[in-house]
C-alpha positions in Angstrom: 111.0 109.5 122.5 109.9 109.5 118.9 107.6 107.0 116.7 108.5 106.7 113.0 107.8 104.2 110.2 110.3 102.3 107.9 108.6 101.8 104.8 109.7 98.2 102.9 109.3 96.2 99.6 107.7 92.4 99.5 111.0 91.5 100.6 111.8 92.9 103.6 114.1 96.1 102.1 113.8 99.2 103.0 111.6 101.6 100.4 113.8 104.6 100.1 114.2 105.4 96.5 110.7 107.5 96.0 109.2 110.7 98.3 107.2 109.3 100.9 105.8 110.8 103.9 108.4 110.7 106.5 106.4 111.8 110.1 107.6 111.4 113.5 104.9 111.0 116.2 105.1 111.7 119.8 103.4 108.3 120.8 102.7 104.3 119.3 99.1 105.7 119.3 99.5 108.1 116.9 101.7 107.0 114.4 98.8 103.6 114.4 96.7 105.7 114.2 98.0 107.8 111.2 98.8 104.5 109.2 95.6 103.6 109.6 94.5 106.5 107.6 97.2 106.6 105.4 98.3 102.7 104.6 96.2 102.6 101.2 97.8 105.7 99.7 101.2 103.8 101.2 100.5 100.5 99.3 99.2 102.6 95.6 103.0 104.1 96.3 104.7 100.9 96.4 105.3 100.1 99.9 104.3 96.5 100.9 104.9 96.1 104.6 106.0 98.3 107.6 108.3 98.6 110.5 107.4 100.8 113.8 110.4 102.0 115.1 111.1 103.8 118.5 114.1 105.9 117.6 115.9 103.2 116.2 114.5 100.2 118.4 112.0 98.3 116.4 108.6 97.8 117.6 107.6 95.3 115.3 108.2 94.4 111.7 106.8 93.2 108.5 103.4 94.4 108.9 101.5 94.0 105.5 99.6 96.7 104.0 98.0 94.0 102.0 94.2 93.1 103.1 94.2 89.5 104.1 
């Protein structure tokens, strides 16, 4: 099983129109881990919230990048 994430707009849509990093992890651990180092750069690219997707089951959606 792979870990990936869908990058999205305020609204829920996926961000595909830009080059964004596009990793695949072998665990949930690392790919929240590597968004933990990476969401700022994410957010200065445009990308408001995330999705964590195994394969193509989703984890969980609509995580902000925004601090609360």
């Amino acid at each position: 099983m792979t870990w990936r994430w869908r990058y999205e707009n305020a609204n829920g849509g996926e961000v595909n129109d830009r080059p964004l990093p596009r990793e695949v992890f072998p665990s949930q651990a690392d790919a929240e881990s590597w968004l933990g180092e990476n969401w700022r750069e994410l957010l200065e690219s445009g990308v408001e919230r995330v999705a964590l997707l195994e394969e193509e089951r989703v984890e969980y959606a609509g995580l902000s990048l925004r601090e609360e």
